[in-house]
N, C-alpha and C positions, 0 to 999 in steps of 0.2 A: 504493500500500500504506500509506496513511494512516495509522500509530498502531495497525499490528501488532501490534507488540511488545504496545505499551501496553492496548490489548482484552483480549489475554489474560490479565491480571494485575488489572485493574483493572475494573470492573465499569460504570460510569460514567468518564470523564473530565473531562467540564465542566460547571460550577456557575455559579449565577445570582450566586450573594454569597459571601463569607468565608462567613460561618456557615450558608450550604448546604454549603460547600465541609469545614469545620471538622466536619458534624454526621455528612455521608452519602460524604464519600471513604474507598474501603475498596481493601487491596490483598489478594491472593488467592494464597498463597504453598503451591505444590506440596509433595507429600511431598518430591519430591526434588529442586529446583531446581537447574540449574547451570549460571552464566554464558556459559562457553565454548559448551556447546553449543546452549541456552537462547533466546541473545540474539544473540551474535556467527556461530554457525553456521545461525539461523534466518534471520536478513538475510541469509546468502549464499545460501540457499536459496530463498527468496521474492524478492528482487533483488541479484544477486550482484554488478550495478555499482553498487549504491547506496557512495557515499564515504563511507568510514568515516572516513579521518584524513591531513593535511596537512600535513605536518610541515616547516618549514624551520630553518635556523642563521644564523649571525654569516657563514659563509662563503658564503655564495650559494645553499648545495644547497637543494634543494628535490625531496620526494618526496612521492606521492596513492597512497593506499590504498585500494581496495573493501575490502567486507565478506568476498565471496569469495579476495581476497589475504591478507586477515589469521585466516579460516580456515583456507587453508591451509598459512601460512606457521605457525602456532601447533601444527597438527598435525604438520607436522616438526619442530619444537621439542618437542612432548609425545613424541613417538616418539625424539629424542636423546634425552632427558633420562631415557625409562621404560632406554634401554639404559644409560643411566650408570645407573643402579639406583634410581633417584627414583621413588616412590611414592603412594599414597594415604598420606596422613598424614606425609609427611616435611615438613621443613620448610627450604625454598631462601630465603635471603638477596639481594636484587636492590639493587644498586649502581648505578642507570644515568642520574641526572640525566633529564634529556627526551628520551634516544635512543628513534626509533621502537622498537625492538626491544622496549623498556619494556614496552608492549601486548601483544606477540606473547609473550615470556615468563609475563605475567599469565594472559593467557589459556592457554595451555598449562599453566603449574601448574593453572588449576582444572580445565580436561580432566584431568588424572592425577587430580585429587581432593590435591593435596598443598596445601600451606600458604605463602607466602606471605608474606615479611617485608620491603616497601619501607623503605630507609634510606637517608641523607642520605651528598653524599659529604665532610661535616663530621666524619664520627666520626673518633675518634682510636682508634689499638692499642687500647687499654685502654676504647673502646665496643663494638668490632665483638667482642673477646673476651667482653665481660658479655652480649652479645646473643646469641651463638654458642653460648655455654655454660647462657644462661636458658633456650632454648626448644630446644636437642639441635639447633643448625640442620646439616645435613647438608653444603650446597653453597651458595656465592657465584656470582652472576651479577655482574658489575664491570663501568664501561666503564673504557675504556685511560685512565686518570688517576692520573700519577706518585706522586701526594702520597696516592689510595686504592689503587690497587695496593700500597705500599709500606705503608700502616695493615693491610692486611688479610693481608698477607705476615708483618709482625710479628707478627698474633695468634694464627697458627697452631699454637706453640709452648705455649698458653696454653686451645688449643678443640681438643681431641680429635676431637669427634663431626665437625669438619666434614675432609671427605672430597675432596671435589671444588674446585677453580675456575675459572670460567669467564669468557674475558673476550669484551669486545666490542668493535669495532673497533679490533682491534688481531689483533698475535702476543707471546706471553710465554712465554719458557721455565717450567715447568713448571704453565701452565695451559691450558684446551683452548679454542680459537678458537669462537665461538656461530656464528661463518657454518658455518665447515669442519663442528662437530658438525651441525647439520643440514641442510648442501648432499646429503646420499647417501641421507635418510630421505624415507619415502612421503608424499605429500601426504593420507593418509587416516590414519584415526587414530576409531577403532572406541570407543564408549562405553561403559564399563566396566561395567556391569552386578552384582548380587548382592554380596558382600563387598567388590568391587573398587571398587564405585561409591559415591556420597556421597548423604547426604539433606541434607536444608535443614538439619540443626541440626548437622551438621557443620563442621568450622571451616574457613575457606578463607583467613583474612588474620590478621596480628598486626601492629600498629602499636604500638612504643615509644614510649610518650609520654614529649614532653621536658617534664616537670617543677620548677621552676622551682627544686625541693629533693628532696636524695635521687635514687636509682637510680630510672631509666625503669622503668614498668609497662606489660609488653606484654599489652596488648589484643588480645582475642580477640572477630571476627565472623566468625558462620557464613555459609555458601553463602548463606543469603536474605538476606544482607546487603544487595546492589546493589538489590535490590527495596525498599530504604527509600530509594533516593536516586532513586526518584523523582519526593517531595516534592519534592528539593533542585532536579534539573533541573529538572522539569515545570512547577513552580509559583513557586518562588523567580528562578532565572537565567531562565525561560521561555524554556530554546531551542527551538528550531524543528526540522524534520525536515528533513535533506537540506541545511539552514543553516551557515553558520561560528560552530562558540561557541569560545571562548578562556577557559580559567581560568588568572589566571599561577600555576606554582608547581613544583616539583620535586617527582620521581615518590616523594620519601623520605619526603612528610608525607600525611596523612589528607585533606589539601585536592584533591590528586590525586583519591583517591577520590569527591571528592564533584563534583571540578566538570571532570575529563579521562577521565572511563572508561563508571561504570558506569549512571547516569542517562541521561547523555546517549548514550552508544549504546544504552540502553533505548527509549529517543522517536526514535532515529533520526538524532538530526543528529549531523554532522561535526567532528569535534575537531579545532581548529586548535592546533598543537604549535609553538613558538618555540622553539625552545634555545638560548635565548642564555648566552653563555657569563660573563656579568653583566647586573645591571642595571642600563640605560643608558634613564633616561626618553625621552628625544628619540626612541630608537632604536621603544624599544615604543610610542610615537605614531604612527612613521611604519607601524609592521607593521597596528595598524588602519586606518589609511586605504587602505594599498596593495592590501590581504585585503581590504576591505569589509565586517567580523566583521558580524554580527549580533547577538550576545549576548557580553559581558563579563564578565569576573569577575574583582576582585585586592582584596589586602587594601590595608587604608585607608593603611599607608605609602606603597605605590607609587602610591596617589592624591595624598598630600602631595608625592612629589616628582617628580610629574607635574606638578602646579599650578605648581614653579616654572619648569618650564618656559613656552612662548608655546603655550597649548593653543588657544588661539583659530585660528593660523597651521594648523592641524591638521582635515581634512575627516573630520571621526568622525560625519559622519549617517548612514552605514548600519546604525550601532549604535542597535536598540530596546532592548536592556534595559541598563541599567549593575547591576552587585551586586556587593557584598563582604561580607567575612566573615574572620576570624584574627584579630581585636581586635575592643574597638568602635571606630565608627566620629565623629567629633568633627563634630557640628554643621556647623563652620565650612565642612570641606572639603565636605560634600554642597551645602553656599551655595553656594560659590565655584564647584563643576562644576557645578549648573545654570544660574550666570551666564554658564557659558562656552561650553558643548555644549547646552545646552536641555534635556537630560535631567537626572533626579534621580538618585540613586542606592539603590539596592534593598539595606538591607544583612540581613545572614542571622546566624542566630548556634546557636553548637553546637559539640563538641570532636571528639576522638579517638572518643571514645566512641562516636557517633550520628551519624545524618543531621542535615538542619537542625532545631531544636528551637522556634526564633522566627523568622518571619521576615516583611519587606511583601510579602506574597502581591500577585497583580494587581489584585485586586476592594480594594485597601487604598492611600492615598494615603500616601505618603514622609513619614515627618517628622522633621525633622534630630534629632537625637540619640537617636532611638530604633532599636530592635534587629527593630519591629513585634509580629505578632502569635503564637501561640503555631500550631505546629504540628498537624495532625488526627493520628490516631493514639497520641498521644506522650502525654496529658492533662496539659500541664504546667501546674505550677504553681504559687504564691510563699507556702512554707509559713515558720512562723516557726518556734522551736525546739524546740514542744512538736508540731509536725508539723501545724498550724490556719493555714488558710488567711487570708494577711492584707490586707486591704482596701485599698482606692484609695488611695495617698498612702505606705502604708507599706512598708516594707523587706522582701522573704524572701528565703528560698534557694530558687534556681529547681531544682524538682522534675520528673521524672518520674515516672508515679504510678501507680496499677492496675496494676501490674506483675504480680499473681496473677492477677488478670480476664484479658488479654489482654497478652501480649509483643511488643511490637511490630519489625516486621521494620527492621534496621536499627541498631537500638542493641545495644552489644557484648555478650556474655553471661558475659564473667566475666576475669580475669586469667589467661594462661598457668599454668601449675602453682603455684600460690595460691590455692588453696579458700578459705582467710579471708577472703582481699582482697575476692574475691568474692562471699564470703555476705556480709561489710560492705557493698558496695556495692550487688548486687542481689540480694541470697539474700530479701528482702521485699516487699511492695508496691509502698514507695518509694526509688529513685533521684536521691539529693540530690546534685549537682555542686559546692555550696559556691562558687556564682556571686551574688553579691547583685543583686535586682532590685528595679522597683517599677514600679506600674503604676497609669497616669491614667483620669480615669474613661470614655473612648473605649476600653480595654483595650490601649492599648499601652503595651508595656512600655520601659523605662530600664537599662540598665546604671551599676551601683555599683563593683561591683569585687569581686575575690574577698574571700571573709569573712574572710580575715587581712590583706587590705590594706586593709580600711575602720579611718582613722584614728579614734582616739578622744581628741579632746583638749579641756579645757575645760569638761567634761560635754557636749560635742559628736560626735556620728557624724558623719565627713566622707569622702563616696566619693572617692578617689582620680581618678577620670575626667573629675565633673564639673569636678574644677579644672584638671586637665588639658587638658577639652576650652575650658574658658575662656583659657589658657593659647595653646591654638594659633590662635586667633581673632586674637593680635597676629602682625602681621605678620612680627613678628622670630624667631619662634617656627618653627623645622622641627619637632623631634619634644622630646616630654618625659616624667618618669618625676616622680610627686609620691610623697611616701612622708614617715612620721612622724618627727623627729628630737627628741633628746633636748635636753630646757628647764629647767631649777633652780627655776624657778617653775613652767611649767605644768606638768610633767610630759613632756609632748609636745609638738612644735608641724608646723604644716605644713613641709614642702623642697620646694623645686621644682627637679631636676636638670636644663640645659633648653641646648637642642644650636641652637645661634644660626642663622639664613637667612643667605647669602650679604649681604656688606655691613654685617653688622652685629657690632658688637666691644662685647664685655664693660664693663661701667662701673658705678659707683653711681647715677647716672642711670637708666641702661635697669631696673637692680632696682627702684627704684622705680616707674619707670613700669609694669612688667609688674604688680608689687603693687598699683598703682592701678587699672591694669584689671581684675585680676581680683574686685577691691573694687566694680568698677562694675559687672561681668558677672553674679556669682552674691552668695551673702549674703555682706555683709564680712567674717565672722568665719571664714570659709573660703580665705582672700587665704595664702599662702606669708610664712610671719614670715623664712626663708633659700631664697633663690634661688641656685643652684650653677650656673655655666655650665662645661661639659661638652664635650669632642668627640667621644665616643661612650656608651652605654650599656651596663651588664652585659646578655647575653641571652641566654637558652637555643638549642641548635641549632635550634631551631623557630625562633628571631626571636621571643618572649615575653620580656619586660623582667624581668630577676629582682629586682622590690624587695625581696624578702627581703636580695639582700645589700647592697643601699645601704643598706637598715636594720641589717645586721648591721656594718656597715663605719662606721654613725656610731653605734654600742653599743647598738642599739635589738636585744634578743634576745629571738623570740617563745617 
């Protein structure tokens, strides 16, 4: 059953080049699309032992999923949930780190037609109430975790509307067990048709984005949502059908979406699920060798502190694709993992917002510091700030575009109850992210850094990244944050706030020499005039480094 799913949706699949691929890839999104029964109950129908998901822990368990078990494990779930009163249009709150259940919940809200709020289990009291009370959530789905059981128990006092809680693997006095609610419910579960049912422009997810300033905005994508991502599988991760792919990431952020759900059970393959209960590089080395993954996916920290590991000691050839995505990605480390694995790495780029927006598609060779090429569908593209398209070499804000022509499936459609935010953002044609790019005359593009983090000093623009990515290229360097500090003469000058590798101790030596590197690596005048060494960074529940407050912290107030 070859690329099922993907026939149906898709008109074409495979391309001779990028720009056959760029001119003539189209997807095909129904009046009324909907995940659960679409995608996940048509693989159990068409082959009901095809493996949907693999899921192991830190403890040894290990459980395999068909397509057919996770239909109908989701239809007792949709069937609890419609008798706790959950509906089309309600909206359930899911608390659950990487438990398989994550899936089966998912899917079941989009059978009922309800909505869908993946959170992290980082929030505190005072997130889970702003979120509970932003978007009317009704019920929490929790796994059994002391520290979120207890945030989410606090904010009850605080959120009205929510009604329900539901935990998992566990028992709690006054919440209701996710096994017990639907160990007594039918394994059938009937699609709701006429007022009950959803169309494609119905909303089926809200992702709070963590913000690096200000209250999260929860993002709103409808049912055809999954059908943008997949770009992101198909073409970006390139997984395979019936294959192991692995995204590392927790079921709370938008990365799930893009690289543990809905692509890739769109094309068929297998989602390998790790729940580990931290990360432990060594640990996640040995799960791809053990598994034999075939396709990868993690953001570029967990690549830096992989690399300090002995990755070589490690049999990672039955991985053909490597890819990341959640930051850019620094040069160095893409050197350093094809010195070490013989693969390069694929990186992708894109937010909350959207599916992937850039990325090194197959038909496009890797090249270390860039983010690749721009997505079909999406028309992006690097406008300056009279909205005019700016030429090879120079600086825009990366744009989504012809948003009146054609909307494309996949990127969000507006803000929860926030009409302005909304028309702000995409009530027009274009959809500016306020991501600064630039692009070489091969057309790939560079990441700058956000348009409030491009330093201005000297009559100088200096992107944050590249010195950054200069920055990790020395050995000493694990991870770092550059951001502008305040000068009596210049006005501004570079900081480099910079989190040491093992073995290496802070000195006026080492500032030097890191300054001389960076003097050697890009233009001098870009070189860090104060180097701060650090043992951690500020950063959003996402893991995004918030230079706003290293800059607000050394009087820099934008």
């Amino acid at each position: 059953m070859t690329d099922h799913i993907l026939k149906q949706y898709c008109p074409r699949i495979e391309f001779d080049s990028y720009e056959d691929f760029l001119e003539h890839f189209r997807i095909n999104v129904p009046e009324a699309f909907n995940f659960g029964f679409d995608v996940v109950d048509e693989w159990a129908r068409v082959e009901p032992e095809k493996r949907a998901l693999l899921w192991v822990d830190d403890t040894g368990e290990e459980r395999s999923f068909t397509f057919a078990d996770i239909s109908a494990l989701s239809n007792k779930a949709a069937n609890g949930f419609r008798r706790m009163g959950i509906g089309k249009g309600d909206v359930v709150m899911a608390i659950l780190r990487r438990r398989w259940e994550y899936w089966v919940v998912a899917v079941a809200l989009a059978k009922l037609g309800a909505i869908i709020i993946p959170a992290s289990l980082q929030l505190t009291t005072k997130d889970v109430a702003y979120r509970a009370n932003s978007a009317q959530v009704k019920a929490i789905v929790c796994v059994d975790d002391p520290y979120v059981i207890s945030q989410v128990e606090g904010a009850l006092p605080q959120a009205p509307t929510l009604k329900d809680l539901v935990i998992v693997a566990g028992q709690r006095e006054g919440w209701t067990s996710f096994s017990a609610m639907i160990e007594p419910e039918s394994t059938t579960f009937v699609r709701p048709t006429g007022d009950a049912g959803v169309t494609s422009k119905d909303i089926m997810l809200i992702y709070f984005t963590s913000g690096t300033t200000g209250n999260a905005k929860a993002v709103e994508h409808a049912f055809s949502h999954p059908l943008g991502h997949i770009i992101t599988a198909k073409y970006w991760q390139q997984v395979q059908e019936d294959q192991l792919h692995m995204s590392v990431t927790d079921s709370g952020w938008a990365k799930f979406g893009w690289g543990k759900i809905y692509g890739q059970w769109i094309c068929g393959a297998t989602i390998f699920a790790y729940d580990m209960e931290k990360f432990v590089p060594a640990k996640l080395l040995q799960k791809i060798q053990d598994y034999k993954l075939t396709t990868f996916c993690a953001p570029p920290t967990m690549y830096r502190f992989m690399l300090q590991e002995d990755v070589a000691a490690y049999d990672l050839s039955s991985v053909q694709n490597f890819a990341t995505a959640g930051e850019p990605l620094n040069a160095e480390v893409t050197i350093q993992w094809e010195r070490l694995t013989g693969k390069k790495i694929r990186e992708g780029f894109g937010q909350t917002e959207g599916p992937v927006l850039l990325a090194t598609f197959p038909w496009i060779e890797p090249r270390p510091g860039s983010m690749g090429k721009p997505s079909p569908l999406l028309n992006v593209k690097l406008l300056d700030d009279d909205g005019v398209e700016v030429p090879d070499g120079e600086e825009g804000a990366i744009c989504v575009t012809g948003l009146e022509e054609s909307y494309p499936p996949g990127l969000f459609v507006g803000y929860y109850n926030n009409p302005e935010a909304t028309q702000a953002a995409v009530g027009g044609d274009v959809y500016n992210l306020h991501d600064m790019a630039w692009r070489d005359s091969d057309g790939y593009c560079f990441f700058v850094g956000r348009n409030d983090d491009v330093i201005k000093c000297s009559g100088y623009r200096i992107g944050p990244f590249e010195v950054e990515s200069a920055l990790i290229e020395h050995p000493a360097v694990v991870e770092c944050a550059v951001t502008a500090a305040p000068d009596p003469i210049r006005g501004k000058v570079v900081k480099a706030s910079v989190i040491l590798a093992a073995g290496y101790e802070p000195s006026d030596e080492l500032v030097k020499e890191l300054q001389d590197h960076v003097k050697h690596t890009t233009a001098p005048y870009k070189y860090p005039r104060i180097v701060e060494f650090v043992d951690d960074l500020p950063k959003t529940i996402g893991g995004k480094i918030k230079r706003k407050q290293i800059r607000n912290e050394d009087g820099i107030h934008d």
